[in-house]
N, CA, C and O atoms as CSV, one atom per row, in Angstrom:
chain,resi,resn,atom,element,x,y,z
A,1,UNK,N,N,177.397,-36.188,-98.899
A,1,UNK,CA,C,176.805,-36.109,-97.579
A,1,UNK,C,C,175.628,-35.139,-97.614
A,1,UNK,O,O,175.670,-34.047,-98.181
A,2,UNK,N,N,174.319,-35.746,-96.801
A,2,UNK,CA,C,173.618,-34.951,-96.814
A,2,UNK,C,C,173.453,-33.889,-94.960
A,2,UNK,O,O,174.114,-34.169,-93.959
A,3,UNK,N,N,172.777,-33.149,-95.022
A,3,UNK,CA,C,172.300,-32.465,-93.861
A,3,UNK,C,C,170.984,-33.352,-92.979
A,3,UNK,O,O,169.927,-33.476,-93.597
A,4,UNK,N,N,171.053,-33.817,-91.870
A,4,UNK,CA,C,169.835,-33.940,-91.493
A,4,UNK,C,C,169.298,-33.234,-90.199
A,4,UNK,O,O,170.138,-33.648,-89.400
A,5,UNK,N,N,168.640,-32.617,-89.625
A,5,UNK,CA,C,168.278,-32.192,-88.706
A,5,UNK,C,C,167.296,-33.261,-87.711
A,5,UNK,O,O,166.396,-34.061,-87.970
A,6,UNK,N,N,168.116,-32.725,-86.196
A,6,UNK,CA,C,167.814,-33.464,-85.496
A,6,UNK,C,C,167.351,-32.595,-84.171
A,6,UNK,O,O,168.090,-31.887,-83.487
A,7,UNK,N,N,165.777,-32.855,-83.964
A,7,UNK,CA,C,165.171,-31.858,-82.570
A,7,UNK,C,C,165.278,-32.594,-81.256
A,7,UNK,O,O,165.314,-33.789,-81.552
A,8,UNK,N,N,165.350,-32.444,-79.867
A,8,UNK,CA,C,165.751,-33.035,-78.865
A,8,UNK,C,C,165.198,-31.575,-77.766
A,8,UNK,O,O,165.225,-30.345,-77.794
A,9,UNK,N,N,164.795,-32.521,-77.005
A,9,UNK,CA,C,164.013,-31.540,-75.978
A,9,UNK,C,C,165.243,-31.464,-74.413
A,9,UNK,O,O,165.834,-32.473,-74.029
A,10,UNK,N,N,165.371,-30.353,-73.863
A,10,UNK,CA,C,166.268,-30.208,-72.808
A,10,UNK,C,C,165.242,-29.033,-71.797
A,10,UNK,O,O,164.439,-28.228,-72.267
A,11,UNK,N,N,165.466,-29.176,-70.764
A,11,UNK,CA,C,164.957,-28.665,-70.088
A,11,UNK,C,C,163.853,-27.521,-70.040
A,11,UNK,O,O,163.825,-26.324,-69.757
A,12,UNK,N,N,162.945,-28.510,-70.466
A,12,UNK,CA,C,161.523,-27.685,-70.926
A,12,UNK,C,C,161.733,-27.092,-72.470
A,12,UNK,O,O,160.678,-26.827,-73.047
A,13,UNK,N,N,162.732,-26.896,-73.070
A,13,UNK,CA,C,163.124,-26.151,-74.293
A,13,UNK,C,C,163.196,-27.533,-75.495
A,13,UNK,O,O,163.608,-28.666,-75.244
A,14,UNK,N,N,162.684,-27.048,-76.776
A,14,UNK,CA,C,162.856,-27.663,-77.797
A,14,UNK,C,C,163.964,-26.934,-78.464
A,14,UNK,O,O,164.021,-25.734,-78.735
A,15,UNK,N,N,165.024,-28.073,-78.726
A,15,UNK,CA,C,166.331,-27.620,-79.477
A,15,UNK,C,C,166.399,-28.291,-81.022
A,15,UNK,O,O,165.468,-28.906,-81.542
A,16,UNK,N,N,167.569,-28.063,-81.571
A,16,UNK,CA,C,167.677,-28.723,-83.118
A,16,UNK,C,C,169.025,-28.989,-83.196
A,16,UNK,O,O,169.874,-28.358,-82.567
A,17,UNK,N,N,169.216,-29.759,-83.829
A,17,UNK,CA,C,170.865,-29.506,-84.315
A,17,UNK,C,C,171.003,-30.461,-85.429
A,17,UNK,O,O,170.509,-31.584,-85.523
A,18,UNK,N,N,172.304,-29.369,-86.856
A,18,UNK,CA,C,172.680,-30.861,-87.747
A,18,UNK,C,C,173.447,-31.606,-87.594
A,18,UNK,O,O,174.458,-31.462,-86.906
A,19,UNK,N,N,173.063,-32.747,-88.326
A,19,UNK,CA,C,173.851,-34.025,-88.559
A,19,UNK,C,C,174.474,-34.244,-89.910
A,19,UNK,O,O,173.904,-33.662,-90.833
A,20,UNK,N,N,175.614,-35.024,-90.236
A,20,UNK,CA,C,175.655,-34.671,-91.955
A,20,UNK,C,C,175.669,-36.677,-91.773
A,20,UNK,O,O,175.731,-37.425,-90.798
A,21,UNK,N,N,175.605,-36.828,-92.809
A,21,UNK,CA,C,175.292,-38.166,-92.882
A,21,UNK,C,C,174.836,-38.572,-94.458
A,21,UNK,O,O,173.938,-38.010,-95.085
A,22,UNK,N,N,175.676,-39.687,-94.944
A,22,UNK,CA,C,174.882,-40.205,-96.568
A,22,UNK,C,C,173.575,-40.530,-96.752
A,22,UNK,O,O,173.220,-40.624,-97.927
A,23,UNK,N,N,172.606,-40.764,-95.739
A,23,UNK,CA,C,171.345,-41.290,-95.897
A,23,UNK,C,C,170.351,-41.375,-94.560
A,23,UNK,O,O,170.928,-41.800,-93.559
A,24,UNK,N,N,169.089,-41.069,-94.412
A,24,UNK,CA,C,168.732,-40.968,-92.796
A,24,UNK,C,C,169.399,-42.331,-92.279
A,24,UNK,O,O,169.919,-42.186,-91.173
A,25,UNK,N,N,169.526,-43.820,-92.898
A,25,UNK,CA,C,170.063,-44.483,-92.061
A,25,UNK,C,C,171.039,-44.232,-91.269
A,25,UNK,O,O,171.052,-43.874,-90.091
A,26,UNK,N,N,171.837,-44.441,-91.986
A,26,UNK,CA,C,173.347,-43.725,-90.965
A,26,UNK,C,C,172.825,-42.469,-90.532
A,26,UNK,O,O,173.800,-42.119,-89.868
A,27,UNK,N,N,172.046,-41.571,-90.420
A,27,UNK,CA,C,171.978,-40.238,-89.859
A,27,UNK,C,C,171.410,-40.809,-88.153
A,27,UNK,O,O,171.398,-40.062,-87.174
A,28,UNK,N,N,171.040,-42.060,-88.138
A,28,UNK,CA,C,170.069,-42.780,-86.799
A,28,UNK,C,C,171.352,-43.274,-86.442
A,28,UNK,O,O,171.602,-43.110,-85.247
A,29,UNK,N,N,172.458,-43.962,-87.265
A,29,UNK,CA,C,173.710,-44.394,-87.142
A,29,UNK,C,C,174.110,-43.658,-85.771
A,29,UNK,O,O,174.107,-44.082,-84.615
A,30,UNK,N,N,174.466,-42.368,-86.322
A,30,UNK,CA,C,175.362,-41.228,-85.681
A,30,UNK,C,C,175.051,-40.560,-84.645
A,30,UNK,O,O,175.750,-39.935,-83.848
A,31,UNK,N,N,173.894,-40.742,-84.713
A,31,UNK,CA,C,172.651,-40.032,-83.711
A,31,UNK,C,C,172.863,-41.143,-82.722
A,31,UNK,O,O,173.021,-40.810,-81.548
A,32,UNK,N,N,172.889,-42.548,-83.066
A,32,UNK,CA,C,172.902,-43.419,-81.387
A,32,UNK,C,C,174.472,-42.778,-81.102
A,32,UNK,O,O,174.666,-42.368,-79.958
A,33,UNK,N,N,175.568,-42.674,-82.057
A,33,UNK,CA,C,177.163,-42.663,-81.744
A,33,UNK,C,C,176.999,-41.339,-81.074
A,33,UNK,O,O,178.034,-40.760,-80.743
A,34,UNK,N,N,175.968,-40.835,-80.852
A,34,UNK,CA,C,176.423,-39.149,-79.694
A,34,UNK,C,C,176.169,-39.451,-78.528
A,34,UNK,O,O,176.393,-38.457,-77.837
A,35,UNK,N,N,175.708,-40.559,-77.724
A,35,UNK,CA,C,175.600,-41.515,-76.646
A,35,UNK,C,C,177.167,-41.381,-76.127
A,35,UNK,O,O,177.320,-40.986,-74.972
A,36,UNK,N,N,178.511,-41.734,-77.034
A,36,UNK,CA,C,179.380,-42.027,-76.588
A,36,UNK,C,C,180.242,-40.913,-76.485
A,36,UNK,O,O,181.270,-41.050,-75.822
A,37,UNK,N,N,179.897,-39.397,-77.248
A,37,UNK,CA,C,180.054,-38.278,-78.038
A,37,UNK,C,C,180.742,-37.504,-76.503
A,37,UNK,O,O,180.660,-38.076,-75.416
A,38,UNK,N,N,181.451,-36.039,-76.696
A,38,UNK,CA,C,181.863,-35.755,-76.205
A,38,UNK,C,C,181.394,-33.756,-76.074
A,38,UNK,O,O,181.066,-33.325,-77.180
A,39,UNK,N,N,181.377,-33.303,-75.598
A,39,UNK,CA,C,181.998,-31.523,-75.852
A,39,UNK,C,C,183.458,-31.161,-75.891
A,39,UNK,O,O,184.112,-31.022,-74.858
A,40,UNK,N,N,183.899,-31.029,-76.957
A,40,UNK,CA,C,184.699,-30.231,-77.255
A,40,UNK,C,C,185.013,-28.908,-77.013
A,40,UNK,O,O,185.953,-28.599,-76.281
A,41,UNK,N,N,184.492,-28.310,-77.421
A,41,UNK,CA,C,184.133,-26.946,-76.896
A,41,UNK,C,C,183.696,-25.857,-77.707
A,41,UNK,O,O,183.211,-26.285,-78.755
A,42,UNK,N,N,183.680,-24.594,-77.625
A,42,UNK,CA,C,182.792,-23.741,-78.274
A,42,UNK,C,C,183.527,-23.376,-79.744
A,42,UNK,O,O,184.691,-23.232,-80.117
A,43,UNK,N,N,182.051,-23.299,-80.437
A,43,UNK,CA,C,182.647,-22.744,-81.962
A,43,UNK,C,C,182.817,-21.073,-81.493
A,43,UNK,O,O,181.996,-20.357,-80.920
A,44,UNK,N,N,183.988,-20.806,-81.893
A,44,UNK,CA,C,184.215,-19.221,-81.938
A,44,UNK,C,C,184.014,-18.782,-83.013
A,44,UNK,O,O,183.541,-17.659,-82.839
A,45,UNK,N,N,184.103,-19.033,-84.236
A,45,UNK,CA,C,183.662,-18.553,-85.489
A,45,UNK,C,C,183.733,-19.376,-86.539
A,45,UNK,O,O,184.564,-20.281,-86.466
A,46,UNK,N,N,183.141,-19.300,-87.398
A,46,UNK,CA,C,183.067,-19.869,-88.477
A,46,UNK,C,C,183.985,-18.828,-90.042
A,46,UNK,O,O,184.286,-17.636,-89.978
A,47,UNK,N,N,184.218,-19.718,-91.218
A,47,UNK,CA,C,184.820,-18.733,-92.127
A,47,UNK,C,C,184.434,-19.706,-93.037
A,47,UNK,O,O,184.460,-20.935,-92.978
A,48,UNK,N,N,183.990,-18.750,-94.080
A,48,UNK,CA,C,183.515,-19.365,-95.315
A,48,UNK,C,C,184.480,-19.775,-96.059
A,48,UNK,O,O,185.359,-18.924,-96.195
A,49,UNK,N,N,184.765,-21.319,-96.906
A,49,UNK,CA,C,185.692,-21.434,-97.849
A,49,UNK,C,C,185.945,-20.888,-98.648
A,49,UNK,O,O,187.057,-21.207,-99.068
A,50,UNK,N,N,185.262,-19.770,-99.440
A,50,UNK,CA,C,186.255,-18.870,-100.179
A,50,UNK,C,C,186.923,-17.907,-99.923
A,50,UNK,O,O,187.284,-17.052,-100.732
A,51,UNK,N,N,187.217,-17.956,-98.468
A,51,UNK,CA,C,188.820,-16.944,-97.821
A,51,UNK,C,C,189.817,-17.756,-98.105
A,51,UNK,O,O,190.825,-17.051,-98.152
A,52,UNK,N,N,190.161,-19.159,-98.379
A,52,UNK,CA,C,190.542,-19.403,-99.114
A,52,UNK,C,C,192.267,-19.728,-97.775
A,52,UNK,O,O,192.344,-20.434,-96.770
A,53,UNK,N,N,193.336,-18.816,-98.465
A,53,UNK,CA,C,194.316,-18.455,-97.427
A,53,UNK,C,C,194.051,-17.923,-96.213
A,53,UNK,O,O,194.053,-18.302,-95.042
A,54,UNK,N,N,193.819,-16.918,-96.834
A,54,UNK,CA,C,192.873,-15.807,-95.630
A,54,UNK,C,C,192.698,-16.712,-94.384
A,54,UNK,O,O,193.454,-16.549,-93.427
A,55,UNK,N,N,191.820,-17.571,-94.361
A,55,UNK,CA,C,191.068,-17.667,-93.443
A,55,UNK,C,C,192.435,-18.227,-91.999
A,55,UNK,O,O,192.431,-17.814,-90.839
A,56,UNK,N,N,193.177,-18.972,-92.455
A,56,UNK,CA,C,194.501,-19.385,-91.542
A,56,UNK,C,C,195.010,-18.145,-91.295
A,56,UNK,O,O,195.381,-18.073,-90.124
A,57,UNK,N,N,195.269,-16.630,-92.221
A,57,UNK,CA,C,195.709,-16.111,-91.442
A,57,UNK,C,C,194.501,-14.827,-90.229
A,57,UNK,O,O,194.791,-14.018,-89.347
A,58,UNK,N,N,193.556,-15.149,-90.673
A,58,UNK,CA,C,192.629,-14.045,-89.371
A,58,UNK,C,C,192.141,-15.363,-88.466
A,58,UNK,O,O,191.252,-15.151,-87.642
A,59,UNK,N,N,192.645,-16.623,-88.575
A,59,UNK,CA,C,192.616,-17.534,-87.139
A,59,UNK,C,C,193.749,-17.037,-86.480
A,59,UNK,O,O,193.793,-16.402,-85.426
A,60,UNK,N,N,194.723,-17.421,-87.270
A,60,UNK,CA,C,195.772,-16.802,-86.223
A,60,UNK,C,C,195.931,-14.936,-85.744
A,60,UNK,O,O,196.099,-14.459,-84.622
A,61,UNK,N,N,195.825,-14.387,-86.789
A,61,UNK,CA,C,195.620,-12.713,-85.762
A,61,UNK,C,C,194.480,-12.778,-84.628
A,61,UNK,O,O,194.548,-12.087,-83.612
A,62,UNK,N,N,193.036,-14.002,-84.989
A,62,UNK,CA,C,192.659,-13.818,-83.351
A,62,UNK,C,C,193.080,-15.196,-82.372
A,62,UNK,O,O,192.439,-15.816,-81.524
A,63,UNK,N,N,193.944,-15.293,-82.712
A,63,UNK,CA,C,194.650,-16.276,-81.519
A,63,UNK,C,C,195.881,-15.317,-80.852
A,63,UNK,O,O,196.303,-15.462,-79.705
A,64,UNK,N,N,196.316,-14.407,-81.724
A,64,UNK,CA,C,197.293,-13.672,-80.848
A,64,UNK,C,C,196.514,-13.075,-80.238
A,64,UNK,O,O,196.792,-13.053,-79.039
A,65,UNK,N,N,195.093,-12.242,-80.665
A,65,UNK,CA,C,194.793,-10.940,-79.496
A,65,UNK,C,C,193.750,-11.697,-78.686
A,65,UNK,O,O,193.045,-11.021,-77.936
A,66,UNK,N,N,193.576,-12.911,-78.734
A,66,UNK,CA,C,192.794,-13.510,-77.550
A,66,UNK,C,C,191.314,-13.507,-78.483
A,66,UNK,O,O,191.181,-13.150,-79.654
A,67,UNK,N,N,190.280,-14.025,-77.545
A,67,UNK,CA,C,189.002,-14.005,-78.126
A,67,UNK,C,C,188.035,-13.110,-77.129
A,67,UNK,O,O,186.850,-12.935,-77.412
């Protein structure tokens, strides 16, 4: 999979966001499929794959003390 970046204008503001996708085709693919797309909701953090274990357990110590 590659990365593609995708710019989109919102209220007077120019935004960006990625897409991962095998080829720009399908990257236009996915890009019409956010038409049907949803919010989920907010990223609270990110953790790099080499925490490895780790990282399941400091999700859960901040799920006990809240965010």
């Amino acid at each position: 999979m590659k990365t593609f970046l995708v710019n989109y204008n919102h209220g007077g503001e120019r935004y960006a966001l990625e897409l991962r996708a095998s080829d720009a085709e399908d990257a236009k693919a996915r890009l019409n499929s956010l038409l049907y797309g949803r919010v989920c909701g907010e990223v609270a953090i990110k953790l790099p794959a080499p925490l490895g274990p780790f990282a399941s357990l400091i999700c859960s110590v901040r799920n006990v003390f809240g965010r």
